[in-house]
GUKE-710366 format. One record per residue (C-alpha): x, z, y; residue number from 1. Coordinates in Angstrom, 1 decimal, decimal comma. Layout:
<gudrens>
GUDREN      xx      zz      yy   nr
GUDREN       X       Z       Y  NUM
...
</gudrens>
This chain:
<gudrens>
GUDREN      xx      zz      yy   nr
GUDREN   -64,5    61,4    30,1    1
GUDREN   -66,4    64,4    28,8    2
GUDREN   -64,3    66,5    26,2    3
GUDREN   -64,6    65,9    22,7    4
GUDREN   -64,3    69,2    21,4    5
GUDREN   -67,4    72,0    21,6    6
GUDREN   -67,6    74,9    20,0    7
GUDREN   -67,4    73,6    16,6    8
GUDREN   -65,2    70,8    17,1    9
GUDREN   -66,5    67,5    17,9   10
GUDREN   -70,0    65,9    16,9   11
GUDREN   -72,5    63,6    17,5   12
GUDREN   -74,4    60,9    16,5   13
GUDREN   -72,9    58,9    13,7   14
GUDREN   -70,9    55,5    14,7   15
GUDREN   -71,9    56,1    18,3   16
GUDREN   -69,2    57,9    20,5   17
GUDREN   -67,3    60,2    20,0   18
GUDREN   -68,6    60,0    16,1   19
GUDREN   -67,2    56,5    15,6   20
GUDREN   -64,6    55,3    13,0   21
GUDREN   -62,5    54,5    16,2   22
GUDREN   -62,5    57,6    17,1   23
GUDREN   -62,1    59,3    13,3   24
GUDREN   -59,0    57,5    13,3   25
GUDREN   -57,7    58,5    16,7   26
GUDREN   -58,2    62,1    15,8   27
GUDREN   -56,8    61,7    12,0   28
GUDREN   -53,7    60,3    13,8   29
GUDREN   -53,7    63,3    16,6   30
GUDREN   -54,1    66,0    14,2   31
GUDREN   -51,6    64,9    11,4   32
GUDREN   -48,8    64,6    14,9   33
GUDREN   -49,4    68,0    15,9   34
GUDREN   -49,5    69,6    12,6   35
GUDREN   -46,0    67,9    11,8   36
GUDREN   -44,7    69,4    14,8   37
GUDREN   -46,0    73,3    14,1   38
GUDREN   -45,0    73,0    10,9   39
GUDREN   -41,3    71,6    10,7   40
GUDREN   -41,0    71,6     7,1   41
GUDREN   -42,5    69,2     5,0   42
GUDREN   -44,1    68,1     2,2   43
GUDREN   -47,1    67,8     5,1   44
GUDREN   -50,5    67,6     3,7   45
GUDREN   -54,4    67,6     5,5   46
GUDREN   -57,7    68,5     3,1   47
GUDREN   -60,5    66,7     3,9   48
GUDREN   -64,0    67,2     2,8   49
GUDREN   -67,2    66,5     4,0   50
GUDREN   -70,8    67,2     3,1   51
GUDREN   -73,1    65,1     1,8   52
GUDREN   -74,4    62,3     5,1   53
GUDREN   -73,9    59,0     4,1   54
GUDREN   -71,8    58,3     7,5   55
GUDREN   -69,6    60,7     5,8   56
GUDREN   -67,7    58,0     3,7   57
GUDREN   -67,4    56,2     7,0   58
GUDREN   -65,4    58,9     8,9   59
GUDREN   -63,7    60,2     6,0   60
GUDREN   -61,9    56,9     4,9   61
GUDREN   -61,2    56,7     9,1   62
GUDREN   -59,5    59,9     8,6   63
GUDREN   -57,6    58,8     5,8   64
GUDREN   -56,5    56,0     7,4   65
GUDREN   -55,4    57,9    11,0   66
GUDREN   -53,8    61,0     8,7   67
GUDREN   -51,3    58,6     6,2   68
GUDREN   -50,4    56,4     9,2   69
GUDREN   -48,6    59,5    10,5   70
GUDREN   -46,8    60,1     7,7   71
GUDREN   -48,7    62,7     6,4   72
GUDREN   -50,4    62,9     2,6   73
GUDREN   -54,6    63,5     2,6   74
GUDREN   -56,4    65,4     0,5   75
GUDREN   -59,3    64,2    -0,5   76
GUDREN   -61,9    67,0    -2,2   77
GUDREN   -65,5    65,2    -1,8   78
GUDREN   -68,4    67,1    -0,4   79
GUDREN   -67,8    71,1    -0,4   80
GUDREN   -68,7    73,9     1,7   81
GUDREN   -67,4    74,1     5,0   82
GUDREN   -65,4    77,5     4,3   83
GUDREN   -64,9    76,1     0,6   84
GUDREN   -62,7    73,6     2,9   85
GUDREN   -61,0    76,2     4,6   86
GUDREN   -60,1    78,1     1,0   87
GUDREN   -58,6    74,9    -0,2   88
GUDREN   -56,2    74,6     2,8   89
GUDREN   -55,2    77,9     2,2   90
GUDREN   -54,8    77,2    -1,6   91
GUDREN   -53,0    74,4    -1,6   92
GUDREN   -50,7    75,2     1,3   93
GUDREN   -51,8    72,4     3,4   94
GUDREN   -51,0    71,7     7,1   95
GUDREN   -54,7    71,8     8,0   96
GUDREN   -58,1    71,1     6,5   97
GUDREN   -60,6    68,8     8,6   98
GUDREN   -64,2    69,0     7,2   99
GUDREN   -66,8    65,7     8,1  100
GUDREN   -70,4    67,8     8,9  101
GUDREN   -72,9    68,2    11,4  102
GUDREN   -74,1    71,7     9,8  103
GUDREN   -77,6    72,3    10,6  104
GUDREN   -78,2    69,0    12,4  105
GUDREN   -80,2    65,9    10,9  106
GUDREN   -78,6    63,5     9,2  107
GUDREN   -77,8    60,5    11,4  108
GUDREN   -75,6    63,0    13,5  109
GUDREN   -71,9    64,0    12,1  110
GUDREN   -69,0    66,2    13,1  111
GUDREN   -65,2    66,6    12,8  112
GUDREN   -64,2    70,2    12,6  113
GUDREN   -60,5    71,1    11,6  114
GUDREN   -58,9    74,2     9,8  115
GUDREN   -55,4    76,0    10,5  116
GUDREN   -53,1    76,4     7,8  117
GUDREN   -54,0    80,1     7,9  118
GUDREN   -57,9    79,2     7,0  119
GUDREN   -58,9    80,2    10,2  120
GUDREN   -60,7    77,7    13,0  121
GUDREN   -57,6    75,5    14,9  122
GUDREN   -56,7    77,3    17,7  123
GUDREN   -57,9    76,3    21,5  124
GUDREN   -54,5    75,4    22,3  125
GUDREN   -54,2    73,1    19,2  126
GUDREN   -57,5    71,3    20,2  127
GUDREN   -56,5    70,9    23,6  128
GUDREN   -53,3    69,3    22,4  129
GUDREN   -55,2    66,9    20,4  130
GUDREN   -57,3    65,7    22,9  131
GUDREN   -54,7    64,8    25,2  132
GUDREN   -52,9    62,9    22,8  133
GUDREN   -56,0    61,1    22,3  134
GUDREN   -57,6    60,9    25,9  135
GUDREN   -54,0    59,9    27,3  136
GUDREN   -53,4    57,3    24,7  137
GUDREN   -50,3    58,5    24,0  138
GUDREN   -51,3    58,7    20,4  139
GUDREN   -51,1    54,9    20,1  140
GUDREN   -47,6    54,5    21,0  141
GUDREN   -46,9    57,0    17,7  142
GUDREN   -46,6    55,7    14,7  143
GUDREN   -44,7    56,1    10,7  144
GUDREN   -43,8    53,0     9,1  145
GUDREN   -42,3    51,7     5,3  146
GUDREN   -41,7    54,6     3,2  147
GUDREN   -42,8    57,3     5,8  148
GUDREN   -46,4    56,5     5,5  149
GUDREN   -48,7    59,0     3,6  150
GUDREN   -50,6    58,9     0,7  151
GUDREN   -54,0    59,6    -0,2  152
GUDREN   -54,1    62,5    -3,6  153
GUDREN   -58,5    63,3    -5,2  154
GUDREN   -57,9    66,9    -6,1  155
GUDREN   -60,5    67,3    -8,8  156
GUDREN   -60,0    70,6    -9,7  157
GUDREN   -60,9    71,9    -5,7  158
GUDREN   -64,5    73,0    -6,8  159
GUDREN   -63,4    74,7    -9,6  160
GUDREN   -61,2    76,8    -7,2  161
GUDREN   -63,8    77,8    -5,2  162
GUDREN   -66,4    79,1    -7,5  163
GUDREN   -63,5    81,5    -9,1  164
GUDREN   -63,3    82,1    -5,2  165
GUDREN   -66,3    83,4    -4,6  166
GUDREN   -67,1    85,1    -8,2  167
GUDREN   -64,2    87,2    -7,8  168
GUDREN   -65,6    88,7    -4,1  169
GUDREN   -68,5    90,2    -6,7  170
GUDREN   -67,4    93,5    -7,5  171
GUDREN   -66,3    93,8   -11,6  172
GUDREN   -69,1    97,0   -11,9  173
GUDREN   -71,9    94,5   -10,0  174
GUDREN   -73,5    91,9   -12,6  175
GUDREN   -76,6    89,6   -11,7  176
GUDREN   -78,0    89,7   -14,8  177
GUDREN   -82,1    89,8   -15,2  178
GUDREN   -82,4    88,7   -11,2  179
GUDREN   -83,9    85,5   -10,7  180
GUDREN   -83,0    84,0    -7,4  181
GUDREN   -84,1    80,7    -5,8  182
GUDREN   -81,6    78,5    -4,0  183
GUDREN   -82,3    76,0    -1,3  184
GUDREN   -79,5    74,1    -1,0  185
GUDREN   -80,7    72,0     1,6  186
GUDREN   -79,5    68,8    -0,2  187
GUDREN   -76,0    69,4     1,5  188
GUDREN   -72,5    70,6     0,6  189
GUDREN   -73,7    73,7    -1,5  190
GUDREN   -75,5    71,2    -4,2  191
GUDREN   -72,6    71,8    -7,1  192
GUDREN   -71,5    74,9    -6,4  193
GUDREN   -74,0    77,3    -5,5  194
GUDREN   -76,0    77,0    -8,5  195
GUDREN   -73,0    77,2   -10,6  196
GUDREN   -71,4    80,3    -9,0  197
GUDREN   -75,2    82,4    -9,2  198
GUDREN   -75,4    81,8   -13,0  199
GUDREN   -72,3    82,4   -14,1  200
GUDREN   -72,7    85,3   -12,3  201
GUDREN   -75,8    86,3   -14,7  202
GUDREN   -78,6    85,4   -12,7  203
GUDREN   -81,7    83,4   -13,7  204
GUDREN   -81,4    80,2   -10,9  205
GUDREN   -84,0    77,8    -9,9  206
GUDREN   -82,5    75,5    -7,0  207
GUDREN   -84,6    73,4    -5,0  208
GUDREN   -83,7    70,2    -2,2  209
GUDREN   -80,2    69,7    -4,6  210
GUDREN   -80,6    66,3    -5,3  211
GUDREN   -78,5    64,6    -1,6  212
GUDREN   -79,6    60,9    -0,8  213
GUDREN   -77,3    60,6     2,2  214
GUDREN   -80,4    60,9     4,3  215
GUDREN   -82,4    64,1     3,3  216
GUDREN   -79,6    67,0     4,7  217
GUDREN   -81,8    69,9     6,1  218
GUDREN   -84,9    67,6     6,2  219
GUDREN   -87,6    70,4     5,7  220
GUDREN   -85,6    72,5     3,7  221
GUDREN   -82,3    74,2     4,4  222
GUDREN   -81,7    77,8     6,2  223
GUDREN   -83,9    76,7     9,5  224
GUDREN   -86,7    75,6     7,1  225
GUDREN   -87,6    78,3     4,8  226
GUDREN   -91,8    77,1     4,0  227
GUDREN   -90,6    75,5     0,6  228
GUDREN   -88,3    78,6    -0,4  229
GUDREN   -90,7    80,8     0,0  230
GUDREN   -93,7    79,6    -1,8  231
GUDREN   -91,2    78,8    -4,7  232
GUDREN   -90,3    83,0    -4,7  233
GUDREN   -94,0    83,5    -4,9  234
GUDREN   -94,8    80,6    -7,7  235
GUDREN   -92,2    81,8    -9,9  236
GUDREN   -92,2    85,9    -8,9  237
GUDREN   -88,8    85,7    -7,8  238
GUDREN   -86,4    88,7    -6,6  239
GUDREN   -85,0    86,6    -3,7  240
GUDREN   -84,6    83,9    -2,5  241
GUDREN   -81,3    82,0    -0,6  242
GUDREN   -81,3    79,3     2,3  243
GUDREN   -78,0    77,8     2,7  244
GUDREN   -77,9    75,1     6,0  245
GUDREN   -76,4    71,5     5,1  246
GUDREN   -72,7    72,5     5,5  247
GUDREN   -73,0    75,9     3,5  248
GUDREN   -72,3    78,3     6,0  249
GUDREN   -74,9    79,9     6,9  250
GUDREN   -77,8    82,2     5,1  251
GUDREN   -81,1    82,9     5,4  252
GUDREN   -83,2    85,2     2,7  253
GUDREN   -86,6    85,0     1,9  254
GUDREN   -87,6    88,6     0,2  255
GUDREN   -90,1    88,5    -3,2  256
GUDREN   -92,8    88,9    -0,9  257
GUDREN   -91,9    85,3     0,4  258
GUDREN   -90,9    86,9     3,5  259
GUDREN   -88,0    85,5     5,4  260
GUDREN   -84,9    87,8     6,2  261
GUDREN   -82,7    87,2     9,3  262
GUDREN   -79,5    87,2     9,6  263
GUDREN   -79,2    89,9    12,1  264
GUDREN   -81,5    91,8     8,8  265
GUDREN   -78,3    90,5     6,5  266
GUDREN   -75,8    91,8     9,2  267
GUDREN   -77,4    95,3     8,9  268
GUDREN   -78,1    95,8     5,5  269
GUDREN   -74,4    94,3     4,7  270
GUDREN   -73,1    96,7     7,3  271
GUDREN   -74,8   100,1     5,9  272
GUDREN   -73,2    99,0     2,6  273
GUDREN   -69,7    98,6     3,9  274
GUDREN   -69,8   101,8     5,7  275
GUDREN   -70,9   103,9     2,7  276
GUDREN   -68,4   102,3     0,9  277
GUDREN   -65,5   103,4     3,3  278
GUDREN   -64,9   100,0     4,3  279
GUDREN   -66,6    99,1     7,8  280
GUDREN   -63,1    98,8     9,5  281
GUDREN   -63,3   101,0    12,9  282
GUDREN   -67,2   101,5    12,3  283
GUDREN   -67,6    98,8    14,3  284
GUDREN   -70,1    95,2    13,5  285
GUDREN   -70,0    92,6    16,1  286
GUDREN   -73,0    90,0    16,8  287
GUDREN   -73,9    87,1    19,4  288
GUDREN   -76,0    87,7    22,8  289
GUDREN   -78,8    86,2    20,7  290
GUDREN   -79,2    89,2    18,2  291
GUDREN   -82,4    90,5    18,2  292
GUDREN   -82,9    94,0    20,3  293
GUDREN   -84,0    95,5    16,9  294
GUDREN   -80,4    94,6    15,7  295
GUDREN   -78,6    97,2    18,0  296
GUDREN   -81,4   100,1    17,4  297
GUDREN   -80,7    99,4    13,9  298
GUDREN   -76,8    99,9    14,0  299
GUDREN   -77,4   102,7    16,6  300
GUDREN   -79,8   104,6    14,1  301
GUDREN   -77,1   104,3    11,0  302
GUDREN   -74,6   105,7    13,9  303
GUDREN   -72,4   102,0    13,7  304
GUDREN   -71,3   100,5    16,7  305
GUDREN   -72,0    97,5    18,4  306
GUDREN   -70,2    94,8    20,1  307
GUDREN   -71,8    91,5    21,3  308
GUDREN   -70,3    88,4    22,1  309
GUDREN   -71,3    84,8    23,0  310
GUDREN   -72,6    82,4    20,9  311
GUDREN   -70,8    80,4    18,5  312
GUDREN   -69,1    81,8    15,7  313
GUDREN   -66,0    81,3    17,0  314
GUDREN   -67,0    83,8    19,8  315
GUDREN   -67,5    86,4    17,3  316
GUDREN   -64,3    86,0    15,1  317
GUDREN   -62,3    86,1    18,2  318
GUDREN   -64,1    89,5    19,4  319
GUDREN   -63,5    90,8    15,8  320
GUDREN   -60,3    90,0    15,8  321
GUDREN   -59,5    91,6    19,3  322
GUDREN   -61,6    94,8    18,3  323
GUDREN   -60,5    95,0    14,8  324
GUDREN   -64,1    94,8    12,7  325
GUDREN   -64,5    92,9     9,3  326
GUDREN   -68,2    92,2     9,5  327
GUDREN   -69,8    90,0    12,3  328
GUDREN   -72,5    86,7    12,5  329
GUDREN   -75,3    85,5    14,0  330
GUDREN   -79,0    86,0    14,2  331
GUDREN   -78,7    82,0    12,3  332
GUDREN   -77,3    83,3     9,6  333
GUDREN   -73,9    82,7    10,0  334
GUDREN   -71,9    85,7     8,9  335
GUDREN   -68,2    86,3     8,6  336
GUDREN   -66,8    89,0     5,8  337
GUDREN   -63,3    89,6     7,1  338
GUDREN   -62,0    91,2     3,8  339
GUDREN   -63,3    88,0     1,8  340
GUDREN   -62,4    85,2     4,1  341
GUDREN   -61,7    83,8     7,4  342
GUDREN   -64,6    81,8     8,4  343
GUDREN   -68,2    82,1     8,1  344
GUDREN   -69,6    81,8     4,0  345
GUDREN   -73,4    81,2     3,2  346
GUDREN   -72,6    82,0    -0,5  347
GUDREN   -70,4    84,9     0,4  348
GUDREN   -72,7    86,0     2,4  349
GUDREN   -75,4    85,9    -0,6  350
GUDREN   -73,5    87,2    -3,1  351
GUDREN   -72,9    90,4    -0,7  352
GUDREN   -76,5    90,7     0,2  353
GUDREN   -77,1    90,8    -4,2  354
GUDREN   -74,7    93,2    -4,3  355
GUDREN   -76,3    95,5    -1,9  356
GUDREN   -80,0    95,2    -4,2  357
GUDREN   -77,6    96,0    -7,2  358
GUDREN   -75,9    99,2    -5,6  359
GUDREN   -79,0   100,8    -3,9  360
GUDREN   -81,8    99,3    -6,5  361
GUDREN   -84,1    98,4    -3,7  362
GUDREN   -85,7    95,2    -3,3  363
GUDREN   -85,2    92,9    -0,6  364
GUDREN   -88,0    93,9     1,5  365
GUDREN   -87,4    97,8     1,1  366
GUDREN   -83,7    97,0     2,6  367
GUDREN   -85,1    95,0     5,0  368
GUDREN   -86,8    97,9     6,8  369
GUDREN   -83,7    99,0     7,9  370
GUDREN   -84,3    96,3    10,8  371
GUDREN   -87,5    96,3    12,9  372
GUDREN   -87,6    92,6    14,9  373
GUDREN   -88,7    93,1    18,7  374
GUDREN   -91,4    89,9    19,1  375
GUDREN   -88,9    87,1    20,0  376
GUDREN   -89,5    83,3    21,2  377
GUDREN   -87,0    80,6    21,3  378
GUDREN   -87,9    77,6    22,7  379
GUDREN   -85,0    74,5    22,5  380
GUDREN   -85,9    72,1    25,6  381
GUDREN   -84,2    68,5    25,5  382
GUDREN   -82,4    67,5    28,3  383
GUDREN   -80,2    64,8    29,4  384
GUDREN   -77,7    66,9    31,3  385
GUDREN   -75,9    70,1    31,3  386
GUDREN   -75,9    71,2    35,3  387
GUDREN   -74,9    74,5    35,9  388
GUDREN   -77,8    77,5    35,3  389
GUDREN   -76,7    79,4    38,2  390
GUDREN   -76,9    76,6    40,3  391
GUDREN   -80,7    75,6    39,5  392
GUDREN   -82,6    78,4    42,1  393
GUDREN   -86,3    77,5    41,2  394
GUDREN   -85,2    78,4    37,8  395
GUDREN   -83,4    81,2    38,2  396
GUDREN   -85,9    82,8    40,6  397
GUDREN   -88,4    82,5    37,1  398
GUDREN   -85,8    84,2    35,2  399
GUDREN   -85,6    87,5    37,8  400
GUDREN   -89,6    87,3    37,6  401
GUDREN   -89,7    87,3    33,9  402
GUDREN   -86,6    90,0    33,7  403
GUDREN   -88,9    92,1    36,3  404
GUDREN   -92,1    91,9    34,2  405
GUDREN   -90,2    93,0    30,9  406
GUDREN   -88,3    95,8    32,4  407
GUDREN   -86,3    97,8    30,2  408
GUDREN   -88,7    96,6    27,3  409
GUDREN   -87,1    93,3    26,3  410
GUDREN   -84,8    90,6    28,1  411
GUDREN   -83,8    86,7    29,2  412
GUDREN   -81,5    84,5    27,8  413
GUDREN   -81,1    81,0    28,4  414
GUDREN   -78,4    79,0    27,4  415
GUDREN   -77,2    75,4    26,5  416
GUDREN   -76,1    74,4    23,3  417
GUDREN   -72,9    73,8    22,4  418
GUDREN   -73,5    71,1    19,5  419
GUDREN   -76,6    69,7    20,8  420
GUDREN   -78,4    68,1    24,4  421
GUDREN   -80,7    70,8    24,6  422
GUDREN   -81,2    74,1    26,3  423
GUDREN   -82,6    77,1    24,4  424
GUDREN   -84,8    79,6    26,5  425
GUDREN   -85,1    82,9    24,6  426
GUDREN   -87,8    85,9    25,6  427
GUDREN   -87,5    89,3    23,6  428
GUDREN   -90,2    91,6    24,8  429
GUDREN   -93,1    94,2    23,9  430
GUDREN   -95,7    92,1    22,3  431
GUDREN   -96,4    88,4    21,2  432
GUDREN   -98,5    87,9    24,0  433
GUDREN   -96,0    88,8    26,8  434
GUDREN   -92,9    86,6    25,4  435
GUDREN   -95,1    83,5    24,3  436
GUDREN   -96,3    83,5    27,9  437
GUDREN   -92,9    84,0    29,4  438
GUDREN   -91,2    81,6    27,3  439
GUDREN   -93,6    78,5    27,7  440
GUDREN   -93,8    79,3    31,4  441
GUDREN   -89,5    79,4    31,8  442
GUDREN   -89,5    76,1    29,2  443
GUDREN   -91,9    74,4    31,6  444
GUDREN   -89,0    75,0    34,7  445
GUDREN   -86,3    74,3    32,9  446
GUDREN   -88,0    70,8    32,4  447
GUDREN   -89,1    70,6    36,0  448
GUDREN   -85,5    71,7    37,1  449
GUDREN   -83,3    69,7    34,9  450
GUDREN   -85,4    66,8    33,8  451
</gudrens>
């Protein structure tokens, strides 16, 4: 049996396995088990939230079910924010939080991904122990009955928390007032919050794709598709604007040229601000494989340095964690802020990236320069299976051919996803010309050699 979890816990297509009810229920019962036994000391209590899918109230009412039979109460906050989720079980003390999204994905796909106590991602350990309980069957030989069973609580004040959350990341001598930003909310789990949190901070907010069906998460709009943000920034003469991706944690910009911003562009102009301010713990940002080659001249040019690790966010919190840095992400958009919170914040993110206009009085696009993008290509190839890169010669003999023809003047990187059946063939390089070519021509052996 493959493993259930990835990188970001388990997911999948909705009510086909793992993503089923059967299988929401196992893991609900797994996870309440093992938190009862790290945490001796009752009352024990799981958060759940979710964002806004409509296979969501399947899996979530699963959870329930598998969390109370174990004796342990739920939770329930409704769709939030993925690191709203993770502020809540901090909050409220809980055992663990368990969030029901697929982030960026479509909408017939869904995910289970679970919070420590401590806000942070569950530990490898923890997930490991969880899916033997489940694998085994062992779980189903476990069981609370009569009075031990657990109850199910709606905590109604759980948005509330978090917009005082983020506000108060804003610095007191920063105010919003007279900008007028444009939100994407990408009809997900930032629909009720974001706009809330940017006008009570002063701004003037238009918010567009904030009206969820069930259906319409990231469909054409969100942080991967930024057409519709941008021609809203130029209709209305906007100062920015903000993509957040269906599960709120991740940010892309769109500059008041229409522009979009990166979030290797974010991770730089976020990271000259912390360092002028004193606060770029050991002068240090860390970023994926994936970051653009601008990203490190950039860093190298404001004299910061520069760690890389691999993709996945959890990747970079565990290299910023081992190295001691407060500010890391991805080239996606996903960016952790140590000194705010544990996990990965779109709105965070945002509000820091309005902060830094505010302090230097520069638009968007004049920060932006900081950055200069090398021509990049990604090209995401469907496949079927997963074999082993090293292992595929044809294909690897095109990679040396490509690496040999860049030179020092750009780079390879192909990799499979960890959330989705598809490999992603990435050429950096001199021109447009040189990485289209490359990239089409190592997409087009990746299909011959996997299929």
């Amino acid at each position: 049996m493959a493993r259930l979890f990835g990188t970001d816990g388990v997911r999948g297509v909705a009510n086909v396995y793992p993503m089923t009810a059967e299988m929401a229920l196992e893991l609900g019962r797994a996870a309440a088990y093992v938190c009862k036994r790290h945490k001796k000391i009752g009352p024990h209590r799981i958060v759940i939230g979710k964002d806004t899918r409509v296979s969501g109230y399947m899996l979530e009412t699963a959870l329930t079910a598998g969390i109370t039979s174990m004796g342990v109460d739920v939770l329930l906050v409704g769709p939030m924010p993925t690191p709203g989720i993770a502020f809540i079980t901090q909050s409220m003390r809980a055992d663990a939080g368990m969030v029901i999204s697929a982030s960026h994905n479509p909408f017939q796909d869904n995910g289970i991904k679970i919070f420590s106590r401590d806000g942070f991602k569950l530990p490898d350990a923890e997930e490991d122990e969880i899916e033997r309980l489940i694998t085994s069957g062992e779980i189903k030989d476990i069981r609370s009955t009569a009075h031990d069973i657990g109850k199910a609580h709606r905590i109604d004040d759980a948005v509330g928390r978090y917009i005082v959350f983020c506000k108060n990341t804003v610095p007191e001598d920063v105010s919003l007032d007279g900008l007028k930003v444009v939100l994407d909310c990408a009809n997900g789990a930032t629909y009720r919050v974001a706009p809330i949190i940017f006008w009570e901070l002063g701004a003037e907010v238009t918010a567009i794709h904030c009206e969820p069906d069930g259906t319409n998460i990231n469909a054409n709009c969100g942080s991967q598709h930024t057409q519709d943000l941008s021609a809203k920034v130029r209709e209305l003469k906007a100062d920015v604007g903000l993509a957040f991706d269906g599960d709120g944690d991740r940010l892309i910009a769109v500059d008041e040229n229409g522009q979009e911003i990166t979030g290797d562009h974010i991770l730089t102009i976020c990271a000259k601000m912390l360092k002028e301010s004193g606060r770029l713990t050991n002068n240090l940002v860390i970023s994926t494989v994936m970051s653009n080659f601008g990203f490190g001249l950039a860093l190298k040019e404001l004299g910061i340095q520069h760690g890389a690790a691999k993709v996945g966010d959890r990747y970079v919190l565990e290299m910023m964690q081992q190295k001691g840095a407060v500010l890391g992400g991805e080239a996606s958009g996903h960016i952790i802020l140590l000194e705010h919170h544990t996990t990965g914040d779109g709105i965070l993110s945002a509000l820091q990236l309005l902060v830094a206009m505010r302090h230097q009085n520069r638009k968007l696009s004049e920060l932006a320069t900081l950055m200069q993008m090398f021509p990049q290509k990604t090209i995401n190839v469907d496949v079927a299976k997963k074999p082993p890169l090293e292992g595929l010669a044809d294909l690897q003999a095109a990679i040396k051919a490509a690496e040999a023809e860049l030179g020092e003047k750009g780079r390879v990187l192909i990799r499979y996803s960890g959330t989705q059946s598809m490999c992603r063939v990435m050429v950096e390089g001199p021109n447009d010309e040189i990485v289209n070519r490359l990239a089409k021509g190592l997409a087009d052996q990746v299909k011959k050699s996997i299929g």
